[in-house]
N, C-alpha and C positions, 0 to 999 in steps of 0.2 A: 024523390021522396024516399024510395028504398035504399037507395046508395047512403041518405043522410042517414037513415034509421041502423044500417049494417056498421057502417063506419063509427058511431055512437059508441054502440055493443062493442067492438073491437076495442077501443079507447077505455071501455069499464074493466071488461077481463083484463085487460093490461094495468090497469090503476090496482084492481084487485091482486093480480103476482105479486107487484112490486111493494105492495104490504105485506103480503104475507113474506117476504122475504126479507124486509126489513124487522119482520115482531120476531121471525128466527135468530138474526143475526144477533140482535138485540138479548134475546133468551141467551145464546151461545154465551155470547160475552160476558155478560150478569151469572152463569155459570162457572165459566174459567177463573172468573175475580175470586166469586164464594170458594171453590176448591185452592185457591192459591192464598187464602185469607187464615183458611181453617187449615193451612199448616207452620206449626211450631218446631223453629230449629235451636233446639238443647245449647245454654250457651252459660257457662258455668259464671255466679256472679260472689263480689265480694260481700259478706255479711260480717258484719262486726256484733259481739259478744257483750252487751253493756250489763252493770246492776245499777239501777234506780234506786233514788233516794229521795225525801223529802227536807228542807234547810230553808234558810232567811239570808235575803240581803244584808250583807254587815260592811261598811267601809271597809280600802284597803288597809287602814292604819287607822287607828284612834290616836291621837296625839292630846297631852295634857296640857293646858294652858296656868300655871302655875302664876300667884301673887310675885314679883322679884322682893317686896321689901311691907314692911308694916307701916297702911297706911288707913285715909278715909278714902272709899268710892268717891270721886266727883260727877264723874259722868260714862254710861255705859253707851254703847256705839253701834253695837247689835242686837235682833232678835233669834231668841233659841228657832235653831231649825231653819234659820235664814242664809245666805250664802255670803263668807266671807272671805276676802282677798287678801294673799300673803301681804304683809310689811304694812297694813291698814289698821289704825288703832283700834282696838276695841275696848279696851277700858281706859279710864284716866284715873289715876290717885294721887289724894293729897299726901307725900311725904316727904318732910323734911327730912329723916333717916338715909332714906336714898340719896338724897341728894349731898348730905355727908359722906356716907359712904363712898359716891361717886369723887366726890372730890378728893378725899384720900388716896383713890384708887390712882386719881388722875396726878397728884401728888409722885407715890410711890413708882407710877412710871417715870414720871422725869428724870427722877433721880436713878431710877435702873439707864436711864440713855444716858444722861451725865458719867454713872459712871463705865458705861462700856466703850463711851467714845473717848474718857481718857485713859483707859483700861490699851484701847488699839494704839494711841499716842506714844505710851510708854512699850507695848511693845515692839514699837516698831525699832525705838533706840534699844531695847533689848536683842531686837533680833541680828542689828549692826554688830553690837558687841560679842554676840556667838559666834558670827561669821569671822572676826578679827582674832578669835580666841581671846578673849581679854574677859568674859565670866565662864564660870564649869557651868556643862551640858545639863547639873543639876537647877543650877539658878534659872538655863532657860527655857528647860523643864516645866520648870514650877508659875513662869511667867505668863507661857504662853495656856497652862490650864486655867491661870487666875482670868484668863482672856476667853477661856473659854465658856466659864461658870457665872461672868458677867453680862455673856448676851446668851445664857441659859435664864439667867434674872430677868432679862428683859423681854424675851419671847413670853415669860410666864405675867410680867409686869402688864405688857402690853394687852394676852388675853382675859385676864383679869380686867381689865379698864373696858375693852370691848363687848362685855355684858353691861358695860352700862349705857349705850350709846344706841342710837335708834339705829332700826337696818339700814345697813348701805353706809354708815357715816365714817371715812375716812378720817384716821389721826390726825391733827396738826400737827407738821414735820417741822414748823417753824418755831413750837412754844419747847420753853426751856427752863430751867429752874432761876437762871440767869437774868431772864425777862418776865420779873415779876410786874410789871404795870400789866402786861397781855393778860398774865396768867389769872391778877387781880378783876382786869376787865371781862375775863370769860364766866368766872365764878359770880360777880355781882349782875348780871345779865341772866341767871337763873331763877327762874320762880322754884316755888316746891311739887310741881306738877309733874308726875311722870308718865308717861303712857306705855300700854303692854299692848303689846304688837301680834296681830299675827304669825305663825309660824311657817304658813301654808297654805292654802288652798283648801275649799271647803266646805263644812253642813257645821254651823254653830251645834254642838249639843250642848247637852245639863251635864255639870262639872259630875267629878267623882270625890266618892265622901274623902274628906281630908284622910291623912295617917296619922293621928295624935301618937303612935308610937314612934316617931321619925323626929316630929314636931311638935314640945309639949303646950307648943302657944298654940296651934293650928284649932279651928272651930273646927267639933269633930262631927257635926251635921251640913249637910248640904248647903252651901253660901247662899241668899237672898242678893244680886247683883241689882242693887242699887244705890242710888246716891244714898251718902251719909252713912252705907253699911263698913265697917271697919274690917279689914284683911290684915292677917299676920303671913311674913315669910315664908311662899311655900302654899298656902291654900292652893287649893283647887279653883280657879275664878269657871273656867268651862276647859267642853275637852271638842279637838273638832275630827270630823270624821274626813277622809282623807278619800276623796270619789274618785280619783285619777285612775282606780280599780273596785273589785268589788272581790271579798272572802264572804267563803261559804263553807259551813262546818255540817258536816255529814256524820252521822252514826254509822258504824258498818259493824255486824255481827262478828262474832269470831272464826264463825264458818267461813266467812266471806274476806277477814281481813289481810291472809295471805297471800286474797288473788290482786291486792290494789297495791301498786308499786308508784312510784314517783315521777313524773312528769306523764304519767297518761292520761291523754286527753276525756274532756268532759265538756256536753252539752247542759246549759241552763234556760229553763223554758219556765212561761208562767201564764196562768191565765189571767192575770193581771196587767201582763206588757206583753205587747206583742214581737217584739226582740230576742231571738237565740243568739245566749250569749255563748262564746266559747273561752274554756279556761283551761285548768291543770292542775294534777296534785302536787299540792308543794311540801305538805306536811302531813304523816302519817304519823299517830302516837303511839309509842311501846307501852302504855298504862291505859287498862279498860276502866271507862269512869266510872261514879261508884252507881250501883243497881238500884232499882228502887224495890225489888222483890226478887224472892229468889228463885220465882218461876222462869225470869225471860235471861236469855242467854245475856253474859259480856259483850259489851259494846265498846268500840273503841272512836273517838274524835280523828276525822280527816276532815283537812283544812284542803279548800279549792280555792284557789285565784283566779280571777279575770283580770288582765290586763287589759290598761287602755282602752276605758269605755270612751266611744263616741259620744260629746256633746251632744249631738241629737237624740242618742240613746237616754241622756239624763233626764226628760223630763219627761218621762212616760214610768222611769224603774225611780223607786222611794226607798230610802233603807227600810228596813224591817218588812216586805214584801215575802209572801212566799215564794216559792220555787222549786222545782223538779230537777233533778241533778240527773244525769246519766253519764255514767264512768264508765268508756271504753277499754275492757279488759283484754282486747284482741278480736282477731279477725279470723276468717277463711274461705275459702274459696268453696262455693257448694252449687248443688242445680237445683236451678225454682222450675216449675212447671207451673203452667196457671191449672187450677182448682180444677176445676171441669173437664183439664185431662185425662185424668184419672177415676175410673171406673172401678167395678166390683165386678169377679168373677168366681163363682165358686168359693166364696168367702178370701180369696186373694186381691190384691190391688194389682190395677195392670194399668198400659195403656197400648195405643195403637201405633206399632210403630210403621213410618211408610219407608221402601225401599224402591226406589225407583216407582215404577205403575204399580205396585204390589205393597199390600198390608199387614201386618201380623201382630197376633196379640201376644204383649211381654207382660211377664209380670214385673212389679216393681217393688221396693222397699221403701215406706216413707218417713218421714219425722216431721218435721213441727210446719205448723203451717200459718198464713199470716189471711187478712181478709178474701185473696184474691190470687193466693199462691199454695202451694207445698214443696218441703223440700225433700227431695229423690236423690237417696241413701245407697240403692243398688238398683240394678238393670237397665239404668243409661251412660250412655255419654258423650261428652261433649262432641257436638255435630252434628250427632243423633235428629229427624223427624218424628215429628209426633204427630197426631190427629187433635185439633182442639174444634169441639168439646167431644170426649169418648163416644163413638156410635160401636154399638155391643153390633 
């Protein structure tokens, strides 16, 4: 009974050591971590230099969708603000005009191939006879520009007719002035209907007021796109915005406007979409637009592009959104220290610096600081240890 009671006891103080010598090791180590935690080694980082601005989503391109000829609306094919596909009709008009036109046009080409293909005919036996000497180097001079100024006719013959044609529609190589039954059969085979096509890829917008000084037929208020409404040559039917990019027009001071040069990068942010877009100055103006008071300084328009939005990106950003613009005007290299390393001593800023087992108080010099950093101007560098957070 006493052996069991001794050997017990022996077995506790044993259990007892071996705690206590675990809650030390334990302390040690939870020690060594915090002293290797709370030190900061100086590592100099790059900070880029931006000025901020406020701007609106504007397509890359506004493109005009203009009337080709004086006719009626028949039928409209889109909705404003709706997405339309290059070469896709969007209006139909009734006009006979055009379709005269088109036929002249189609006319007047034949006759430019007619005449350049015997234009080539005849100089080829001109060209025999130069070689033989048997005409002066004037006549084959004069021959071979008449050969030239023929399929100068025709190149113009040809782009002429190719306004009148839907996209994508190749010439027939085989109609000829020669073969009036074809020619006859292509023209009677026409209704008066023509369709205006897409230009591009897009956001339908509201046309732009016509130009009555351009165009004295042109309706000099905004078109009404519907059936039965009459279009003259040249209206404005709509205009479409061109999303393959996005521009953005910034004011920038006068103070400011020396420091923004051309292709430096710019971030676009919004609390609207959740998307940074990255773009570029592509356009800086030499004329401050006009003021509205002669209190606030000259302003001057820079134009920013985005390139190449992502589909995915499209249906979170709308035109006419706001946005935050930031214009990268350079960089440098500087040292952050986090906040809390730096202390007060004697009305100086310091911190602690460590050297080997040993510590000392430097002072420092600082400048601008962000939520969670400042930047340290003089008395470190790069390599340097610190103490973080300052113990005085």
């Amino acid at each position: 009974m006493y052996k069991s009671v001794t050997k017990f006891l022996l077995l506790r103080q044993a259990s007892i050591k071996a705690l206590a010598l675990l809650s030390t090791s334990l302390l040690l180590c939870s020690c060594g971590k915090s002293n290797t935690s709370n030190i900061f080694t100086v590592t100099p980082q790059k900070i880029s230099h931006t000025l901020a601005f406020k701007s609106t989503i504007t397509p890359a391109q506004i493109i005009n969708v203009q009337s080709p000829a004086e006719g009626t609306i028949q039928q409209v094919s889109f909705s404003p603000g709706s997405f339309v596909e290059k070469d896709k009709p969007l209006v139909t008009l009734y006009s006979p005009k055009f379709i005269a036109d088109y036929q002249n046009a189609m006319l007047s080409y034949l006759k430019a191939k007619d005449d350049y293909s015997n234009g080539e005919t005849t100089f080829i036996g001109t060209e025999d006879l130069w070689k033989h000497g048997l005409i002066s180097r004037g006549e084959y001079i004069s021959q071979k520009s008449s050969l030239a100024n023929s399929y100068a006719m025709l190149v113009e013959q040809q782009n002429a007719l190719q306004k009148f044609l839907p996209p994508n529609t190749p010439l027939d190589q085989s109609l000829s002035l020669e073969n009036k039954a074809a020619i006859n059969k292509l023209f009677d085979n026409q209704s008066n209907l023509v369709n205006v096509y897409a230009p591009t890829n897009g956001i339908a917008l509201s046309p732009v007021k016509s130009d009555s000084s351009n165009n004295p037929n042109s309706n000099t208020a905004t078109l009404k796109l519907s059936p039965g409404t009459i279009v003259h040559q040249g209206d404005s039917l709509l205009t479409i915005g061109d999303l393959s990019g996005f521009n953005l027009i910034v004011s920038v001071s006068e103070m400011d406007i020396n420091r923004i040069k051309l292709n430096m990068p710019a971030t676009i942010t919004s609390d609207a979409f959740p998307e940074t877009l990255n773009g570029t100055v592509q356009e800086i103006s030499i004329e401050a637009k006009a003021s509205q008071s002669d209190v606030t300084l000259p302003e001057f328009p820079v134009r920013i592009f985005v390139p190449n939005v992502p589909k995915a990106d499209l249906k979170d950003i709308r035109l006419g959104m706001t946005a935050k613009v930031n214009v990268e005007i350079g960089s440098s290299q500087q040292i952050l220290v986090p906040l809390d390393a730096v202390g007060s001593l004697n009305g100086q800023n310091v911190v602690k610096k460590i050297s080997g087992h040993q510590s000392k108080i430097v002072p420092v010099t600082t400048g601008d600081t962000t939520l969670n950093q400042v930047t340290i101007l003089s008395g470190l560098n790069p390599g340097d240890q610190i103490l973080v957070p300052y113990q005085a």
